[in-house]
C-alpha positions as CSV (number, residue, x, y, z in Angstrom):
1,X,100.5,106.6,115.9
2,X,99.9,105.0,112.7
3,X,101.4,104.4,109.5
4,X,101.3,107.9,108.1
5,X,102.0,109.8,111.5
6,X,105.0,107.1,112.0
7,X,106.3,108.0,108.7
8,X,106.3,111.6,109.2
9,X,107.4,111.6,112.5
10,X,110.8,109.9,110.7
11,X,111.2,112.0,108.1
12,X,111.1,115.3,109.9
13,X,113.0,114.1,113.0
14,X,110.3,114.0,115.4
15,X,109.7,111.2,118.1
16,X,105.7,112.0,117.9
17,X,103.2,114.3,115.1
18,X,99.7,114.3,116.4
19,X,96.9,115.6,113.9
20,X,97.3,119.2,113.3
21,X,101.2,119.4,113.7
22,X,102.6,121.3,110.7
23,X,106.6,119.7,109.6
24,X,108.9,119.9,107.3
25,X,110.2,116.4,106.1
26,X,112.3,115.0,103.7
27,X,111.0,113.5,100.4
28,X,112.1,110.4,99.4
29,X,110.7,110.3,95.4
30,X,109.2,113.1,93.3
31,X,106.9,111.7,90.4
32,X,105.5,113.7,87.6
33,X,104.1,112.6,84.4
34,X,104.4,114.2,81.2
35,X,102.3,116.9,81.6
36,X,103.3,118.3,85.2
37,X,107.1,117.9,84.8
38,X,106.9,120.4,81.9
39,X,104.9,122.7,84.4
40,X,107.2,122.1,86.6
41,X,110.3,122.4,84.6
42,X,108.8,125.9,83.9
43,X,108.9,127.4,87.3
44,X,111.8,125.9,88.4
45,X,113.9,127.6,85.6
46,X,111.5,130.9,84.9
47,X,110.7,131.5,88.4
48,X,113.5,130.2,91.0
49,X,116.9,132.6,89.9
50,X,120.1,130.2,90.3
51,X,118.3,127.2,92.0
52,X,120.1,124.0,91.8
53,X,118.2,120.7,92.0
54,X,119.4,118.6,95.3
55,X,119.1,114.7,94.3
56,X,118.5,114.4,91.3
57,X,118.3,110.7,91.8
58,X,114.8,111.1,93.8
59,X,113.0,112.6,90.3
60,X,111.1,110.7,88.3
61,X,109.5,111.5,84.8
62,X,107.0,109.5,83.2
63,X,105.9,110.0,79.7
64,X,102.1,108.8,79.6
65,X,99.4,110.9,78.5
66,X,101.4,112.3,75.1
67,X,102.4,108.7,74.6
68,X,102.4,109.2,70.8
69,X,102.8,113.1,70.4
70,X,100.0,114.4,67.6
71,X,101.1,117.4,67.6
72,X,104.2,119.8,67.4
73,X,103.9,121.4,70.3
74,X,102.8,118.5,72.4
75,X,106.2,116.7,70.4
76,X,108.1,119.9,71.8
77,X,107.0,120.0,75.4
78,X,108.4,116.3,75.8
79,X,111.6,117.3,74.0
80,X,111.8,120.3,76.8
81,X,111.2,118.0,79.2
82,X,114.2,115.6,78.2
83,X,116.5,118.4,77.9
84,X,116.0,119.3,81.3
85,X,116.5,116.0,82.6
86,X,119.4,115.7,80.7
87,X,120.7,119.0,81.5
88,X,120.5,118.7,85.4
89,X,121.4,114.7,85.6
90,X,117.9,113.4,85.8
91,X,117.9,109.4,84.9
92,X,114.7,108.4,85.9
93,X,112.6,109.6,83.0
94,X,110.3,106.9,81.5
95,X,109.6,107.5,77.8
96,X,106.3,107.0,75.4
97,X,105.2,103.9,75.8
98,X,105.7,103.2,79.6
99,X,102.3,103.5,80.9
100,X,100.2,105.2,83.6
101,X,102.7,107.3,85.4
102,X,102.1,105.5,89.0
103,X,102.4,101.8,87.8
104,X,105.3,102.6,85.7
105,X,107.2,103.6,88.5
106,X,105.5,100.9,91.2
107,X,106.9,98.1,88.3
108,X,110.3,100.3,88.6
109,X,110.8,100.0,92.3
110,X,112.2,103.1,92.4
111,X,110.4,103.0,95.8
112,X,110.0,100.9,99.2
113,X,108.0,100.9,102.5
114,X,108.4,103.8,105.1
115,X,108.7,106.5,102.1
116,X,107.9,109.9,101.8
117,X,106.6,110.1,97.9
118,X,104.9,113.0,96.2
119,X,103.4,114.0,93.0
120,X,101.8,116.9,91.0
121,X,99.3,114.2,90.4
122,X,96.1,113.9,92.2
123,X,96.4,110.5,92.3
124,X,99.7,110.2,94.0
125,X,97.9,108.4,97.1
126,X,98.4,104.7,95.1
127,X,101.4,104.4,97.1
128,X,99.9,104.1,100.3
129,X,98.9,100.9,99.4
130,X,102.2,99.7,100.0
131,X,103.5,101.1,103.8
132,X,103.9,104.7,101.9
133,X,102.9,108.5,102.6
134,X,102.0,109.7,99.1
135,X,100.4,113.0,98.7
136,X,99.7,115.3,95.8
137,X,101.6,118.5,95.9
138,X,101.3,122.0,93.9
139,X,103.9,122.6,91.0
140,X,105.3,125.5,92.8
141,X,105.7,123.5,95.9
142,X,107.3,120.8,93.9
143,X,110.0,123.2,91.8
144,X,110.5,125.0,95.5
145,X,111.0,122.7,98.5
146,X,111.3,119.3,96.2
147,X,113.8,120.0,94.0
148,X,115.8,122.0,95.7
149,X,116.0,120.9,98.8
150,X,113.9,117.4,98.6
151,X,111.8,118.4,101.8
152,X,108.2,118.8,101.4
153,X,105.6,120.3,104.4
154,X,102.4,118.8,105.4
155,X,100.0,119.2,108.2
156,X,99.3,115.7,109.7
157,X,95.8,114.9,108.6
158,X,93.2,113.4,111.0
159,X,92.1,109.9,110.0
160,X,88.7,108.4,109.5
161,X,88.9,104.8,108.8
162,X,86.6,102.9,106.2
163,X,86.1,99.0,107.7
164,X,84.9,96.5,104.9
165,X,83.2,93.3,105.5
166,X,81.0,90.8,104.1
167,X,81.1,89.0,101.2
168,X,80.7,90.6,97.6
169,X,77.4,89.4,95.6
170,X,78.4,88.4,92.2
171,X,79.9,90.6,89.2
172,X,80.5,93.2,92.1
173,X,84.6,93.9,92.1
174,X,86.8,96.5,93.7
175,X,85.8,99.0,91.7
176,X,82.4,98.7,92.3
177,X,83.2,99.0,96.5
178,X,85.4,101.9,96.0
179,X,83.2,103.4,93.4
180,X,80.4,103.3,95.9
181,X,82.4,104.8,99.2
182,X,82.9,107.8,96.2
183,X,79.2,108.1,96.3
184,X,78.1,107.5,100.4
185,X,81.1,110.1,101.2
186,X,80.5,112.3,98.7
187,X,83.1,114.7,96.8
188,X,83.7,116.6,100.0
189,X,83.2,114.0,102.7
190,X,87.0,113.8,103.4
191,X,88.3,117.0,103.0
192,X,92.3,117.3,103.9
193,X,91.5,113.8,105.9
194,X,93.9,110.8,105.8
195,X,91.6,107.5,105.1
196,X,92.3,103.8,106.0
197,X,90.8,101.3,104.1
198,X,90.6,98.2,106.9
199,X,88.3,95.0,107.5
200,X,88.7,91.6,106.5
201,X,87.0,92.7,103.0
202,X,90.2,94.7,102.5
203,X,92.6,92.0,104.1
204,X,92.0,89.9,101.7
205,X,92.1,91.8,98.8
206,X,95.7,91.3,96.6
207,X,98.0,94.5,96.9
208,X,97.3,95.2,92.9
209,X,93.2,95.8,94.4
210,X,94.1,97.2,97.2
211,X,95.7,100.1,95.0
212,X,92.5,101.2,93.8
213,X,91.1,103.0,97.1
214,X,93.7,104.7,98.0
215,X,94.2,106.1,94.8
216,X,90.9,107.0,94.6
217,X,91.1,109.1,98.0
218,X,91.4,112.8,96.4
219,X,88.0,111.8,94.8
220,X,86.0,112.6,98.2
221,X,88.7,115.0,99.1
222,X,91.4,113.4,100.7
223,X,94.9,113.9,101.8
224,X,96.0,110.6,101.1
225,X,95.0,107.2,102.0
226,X,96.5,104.0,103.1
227,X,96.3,100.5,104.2
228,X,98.0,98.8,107.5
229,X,100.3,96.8,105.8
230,X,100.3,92.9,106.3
231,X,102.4,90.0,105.0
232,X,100.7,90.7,101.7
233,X,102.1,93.9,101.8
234,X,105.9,92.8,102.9
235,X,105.5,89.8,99.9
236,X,104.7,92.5,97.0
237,X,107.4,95.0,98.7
238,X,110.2,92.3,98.1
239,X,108.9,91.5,95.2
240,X,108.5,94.7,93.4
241,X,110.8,97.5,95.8
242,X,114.5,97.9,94.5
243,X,115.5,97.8,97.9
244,X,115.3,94.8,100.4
245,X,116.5,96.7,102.9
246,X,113.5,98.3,104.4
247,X,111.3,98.8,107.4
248,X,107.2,98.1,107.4
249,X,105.6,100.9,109.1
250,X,102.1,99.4,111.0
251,X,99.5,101.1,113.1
252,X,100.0,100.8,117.1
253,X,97.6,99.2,118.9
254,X,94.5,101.4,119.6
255,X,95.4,103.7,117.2
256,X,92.3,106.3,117.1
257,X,90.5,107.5,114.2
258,X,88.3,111.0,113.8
259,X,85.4,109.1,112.8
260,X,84.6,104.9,111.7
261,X,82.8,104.2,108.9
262,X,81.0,100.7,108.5
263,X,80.6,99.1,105.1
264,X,78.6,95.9,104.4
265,X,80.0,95.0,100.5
266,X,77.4,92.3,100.7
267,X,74.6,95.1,100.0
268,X,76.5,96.5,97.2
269,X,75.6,96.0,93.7
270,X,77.6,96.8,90.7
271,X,77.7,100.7,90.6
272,X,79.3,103.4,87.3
273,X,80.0,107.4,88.8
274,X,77.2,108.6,85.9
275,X,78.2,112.5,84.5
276,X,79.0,114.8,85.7
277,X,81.0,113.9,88.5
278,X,82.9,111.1,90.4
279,X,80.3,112.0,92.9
280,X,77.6,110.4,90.8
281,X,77.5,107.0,91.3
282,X,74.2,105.2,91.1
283,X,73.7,101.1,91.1
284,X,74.5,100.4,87.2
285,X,70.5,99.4,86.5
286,X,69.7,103.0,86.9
287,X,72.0,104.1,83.9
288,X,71.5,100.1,81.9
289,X,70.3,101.0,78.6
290,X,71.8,103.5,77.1
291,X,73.5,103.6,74.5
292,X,77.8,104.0,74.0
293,X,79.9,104.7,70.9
294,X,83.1,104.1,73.1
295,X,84.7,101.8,75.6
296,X,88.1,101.3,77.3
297,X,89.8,99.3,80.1
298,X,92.8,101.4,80.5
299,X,94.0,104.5,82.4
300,X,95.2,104.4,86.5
301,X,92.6,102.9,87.4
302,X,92.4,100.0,84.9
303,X,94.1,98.1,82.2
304,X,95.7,96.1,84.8
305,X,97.0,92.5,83.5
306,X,94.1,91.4,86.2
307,X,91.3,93.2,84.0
308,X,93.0,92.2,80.7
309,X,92.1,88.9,81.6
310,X,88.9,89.1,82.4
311,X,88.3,91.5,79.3
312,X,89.2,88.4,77.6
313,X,87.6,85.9,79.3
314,X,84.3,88.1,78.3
315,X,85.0,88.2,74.7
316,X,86.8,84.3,74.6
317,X,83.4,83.3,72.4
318,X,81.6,86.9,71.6
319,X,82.2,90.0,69.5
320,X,82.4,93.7,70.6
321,X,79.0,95.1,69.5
322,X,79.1,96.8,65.7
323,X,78.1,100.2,67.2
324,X,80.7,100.3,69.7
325,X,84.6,101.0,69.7
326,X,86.4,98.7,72.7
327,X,89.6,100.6,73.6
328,X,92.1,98.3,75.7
329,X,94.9,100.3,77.4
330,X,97.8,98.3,79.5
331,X,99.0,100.1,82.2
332,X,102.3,99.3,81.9
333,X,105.1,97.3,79.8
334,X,105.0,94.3,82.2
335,X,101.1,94.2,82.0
336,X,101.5,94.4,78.2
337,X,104.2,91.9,78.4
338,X,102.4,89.2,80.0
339,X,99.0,89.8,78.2
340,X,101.4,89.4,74.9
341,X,102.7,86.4,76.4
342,X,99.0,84.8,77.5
343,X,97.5,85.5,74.3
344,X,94.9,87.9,75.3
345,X,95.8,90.8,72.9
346,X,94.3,87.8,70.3
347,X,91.8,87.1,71.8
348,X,90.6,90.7,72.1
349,X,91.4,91.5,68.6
350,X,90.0,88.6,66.9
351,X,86.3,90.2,68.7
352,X,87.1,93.8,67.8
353,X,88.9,95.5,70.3
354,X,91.7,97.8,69.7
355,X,95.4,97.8,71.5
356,X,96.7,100.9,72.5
357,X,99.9,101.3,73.8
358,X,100.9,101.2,77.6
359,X,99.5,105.1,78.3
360,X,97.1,107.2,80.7
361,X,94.8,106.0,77.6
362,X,92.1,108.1,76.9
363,X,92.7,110.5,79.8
364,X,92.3,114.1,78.5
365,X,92.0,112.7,75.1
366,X,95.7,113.6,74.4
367,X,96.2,111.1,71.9
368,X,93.0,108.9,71.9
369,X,89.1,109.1,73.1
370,X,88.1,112.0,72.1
371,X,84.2,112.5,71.9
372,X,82.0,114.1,69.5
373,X,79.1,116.2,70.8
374,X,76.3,113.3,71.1
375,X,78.8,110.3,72.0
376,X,79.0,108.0,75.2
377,X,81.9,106.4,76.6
378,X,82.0,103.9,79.5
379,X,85.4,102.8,80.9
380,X,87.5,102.2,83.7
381,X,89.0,105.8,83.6
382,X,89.4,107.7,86.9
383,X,87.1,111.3,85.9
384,X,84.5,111.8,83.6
385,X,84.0,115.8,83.8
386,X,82.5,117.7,80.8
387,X,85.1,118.6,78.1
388,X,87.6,116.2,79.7
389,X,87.3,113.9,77.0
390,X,86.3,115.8,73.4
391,X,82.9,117.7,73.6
392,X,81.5,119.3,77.0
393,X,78.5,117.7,75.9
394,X,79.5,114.5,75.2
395,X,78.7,112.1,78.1
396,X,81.3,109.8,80.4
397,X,80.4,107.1,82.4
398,X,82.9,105.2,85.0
399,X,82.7,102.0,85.8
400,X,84.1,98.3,86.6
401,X,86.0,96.4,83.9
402,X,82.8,93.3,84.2
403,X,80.5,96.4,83.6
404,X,83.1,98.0,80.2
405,X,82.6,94.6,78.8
406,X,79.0,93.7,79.1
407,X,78.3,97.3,77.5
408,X,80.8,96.7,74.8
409,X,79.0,93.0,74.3
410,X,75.6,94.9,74.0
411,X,76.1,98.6,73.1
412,X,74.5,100.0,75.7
413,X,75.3,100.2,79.7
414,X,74.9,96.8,80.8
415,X,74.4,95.3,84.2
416,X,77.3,92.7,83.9
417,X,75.6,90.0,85.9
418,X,73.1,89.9,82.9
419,X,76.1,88.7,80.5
420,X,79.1,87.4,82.4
């Protein structure tokens, strides 16, 4: 078996799940942000007559797309939200301010290894970076089986395995790679499918990069994804897990996939998922030149204290261009923490840039990034459908935090190895 048939296999108190096997097995975390929890919330206590919640203990909320409320009703959805945790003995609620929902909670360590978490969140699958089966789950099936009874079903998934190797060319980062599998796989190339992201590309990538594929797995259609975990994984587990006292789920030997896909990162150049779709991800020449009103390294998938540094390091000796607004989102309190403490929140703002709290950022334009009708945005952001960020017509374009910076240098979509 591997990781995520071992792990289910445990949790539902079976020896062996093949592909295909429907169980029920218990849920070890619950994690919502601000948004679902209050959906949620709603059908628990409209739609479930005298339910009780089991563990309370195994619920997390996490305040991070109204992270400063602007209006009254988004101010009294949060305020519903913290009476019911207060009301049925929910601690682990994480106010404005925290940061993306997922690293909020990986800083927490309200997790470990050989886990079961969930999340009405599509990109719940982050987890499986770190010997974890993490899945996105309906709000109904969350308020049902989770809180009441912390069990969750699943049908095991079949796996297709995505092996990395070679060596990267320069300017070309994680995002890039995973941006591109988005692309060759396409929106529907994994449906329901659990993907491991393997190779000696992958091996040596830290955990904190190793994050970004598989919580990028829903974006071809995937169950979940994951990673065989390795000493790297073990280190950032007793670093970052509240518990020490866990077991590393690994693959068996010979473990079997549905189908192997072969990736040479040597051939890949610096890529941005173009609108309308995740889907549409060309080489970043094919979109250079045109021009952007906004830019941000922030939501889930960026605003990292890895790409706050090298945000910096772009702008140590250059200003963000006059016609552009640089938006720089920490993903958490740690990351804005240690990019207080390195000085790089100076750096950024003596060439333009403007802090935002630790937040989702821009994501559904909640609080920040909204576009007008005939504005660009390039960032690090996870989706860029139409209307998800101010205007349907407006126009979002996804890409690496080398490629934010070089368009926010120049004021149009820049190739990065032009300018860094």
């Amino acid at each position: 078996m591997n990781v995520i048939e071992k792990i289910l296999a445990k949790a539902s108190g079976n020896k062996e799940v093949r592909p295909g096997d429907v169980v029920v097995a218990n849920v070890d975390l619950m994690v919502m942000h601000d948004l679902s929890s209050n959906f949620v919330m709603k059908v628990f206590e409209n739609e479930m007559e005298n339910a009780r919640i089991k563990d309370p203990s195994r619920i997390t909320f996490a305040f991070d797309h109204n992270f400063a409320p602007a209006t009254q009703q988004a101010a009294e959805a949060l305020a519903a939200v913290r009476k019911f945790a207060a009301k049925h003995g929910i601690r682990n609620v994480f106010d404005c301010g925290c940061g993306s929902v997922h690293h909020a909670i990986i800083e927490s360590g309200l997790w470990k290894p050989g886990q079961i978490i969930i999340g009405c969140d599509s990109h719940t699958p982050i987890y499986g970076a770190l010997g974890v089966f993490a899945t996105g789950v309906g709000n109904n099936s969350m308020a049902a089986l989770g809180f009441q009874y912390s069990l969750g079903w699943f049908r095991l998934p079949e796996t297709i395995q995505v092996f990395f190797h070679g060596e990267t060319g320069p300017s070309v980062t994680p995002r890039d790679i995973s941006q591109y599998l988005v692309g060759k796989l396409g929106e529907d190339g994994a449906v329901y499918k659990a993907i491991e992201y393997a190779g000696p590309y992958m091996q040596a990538l830290p955990v904190e990069d190793r994050m970004l594929f598989p919580l990028m797995s829903i974006d071809v259609g995937g169950k979940c994804g994951f990673i065989n975990p390795d000493d790297k994984t073990i280190a950032f587990a007793k670093s970052f897990s509240g518990s020490k006292d866990f077991e590393m789920p690994v693959n068996d030997p010979g473990t079997s996939y549905k189908e192997v896909l072969d990736i040479d990162v040597g051939t890949i150049e610096p890529q941005v998922a173009c609108p309308p779709t995740v889907g549409n991800v060309k080489p970043v020449q094919e979109a250079a030149g045109i021009p952007v009103n906004i830019a941000e390294v922030g939501g889930s998938t960026g605003g990292r204290i890895e790409d706050i540094r090298i945000l910096a390091r772009c702008f140590a000796n250059r200003k963000v261009h006059p016609d552009v607004r640089l938006q720089v989102v920490p993903v958490s309190r740690g990351t804005y923490s240690a990019a207080l403490r390195e000085g790089l929140f100076q750096i950024l703002h003596d060439a333009g840039a403007n802090i935002f709290p630790p937040s989702a950022g821009s994501n559904q334009a909640f609080n920040m990034g909204a576009m007008a009708e005939d504005e660009v945005m390039i960032s690090t952001q996870a989706r860029n459908f139409p209307g998800r960020n101010g205007h349907p017509k407006a126009r979002h374009y996804l890409g690496s935090t080398l490629t934010v910076a070089a368009s926010a240098i120049k004021g149009c979509i820049t190739d990065p190895r032009s300018v860094t």
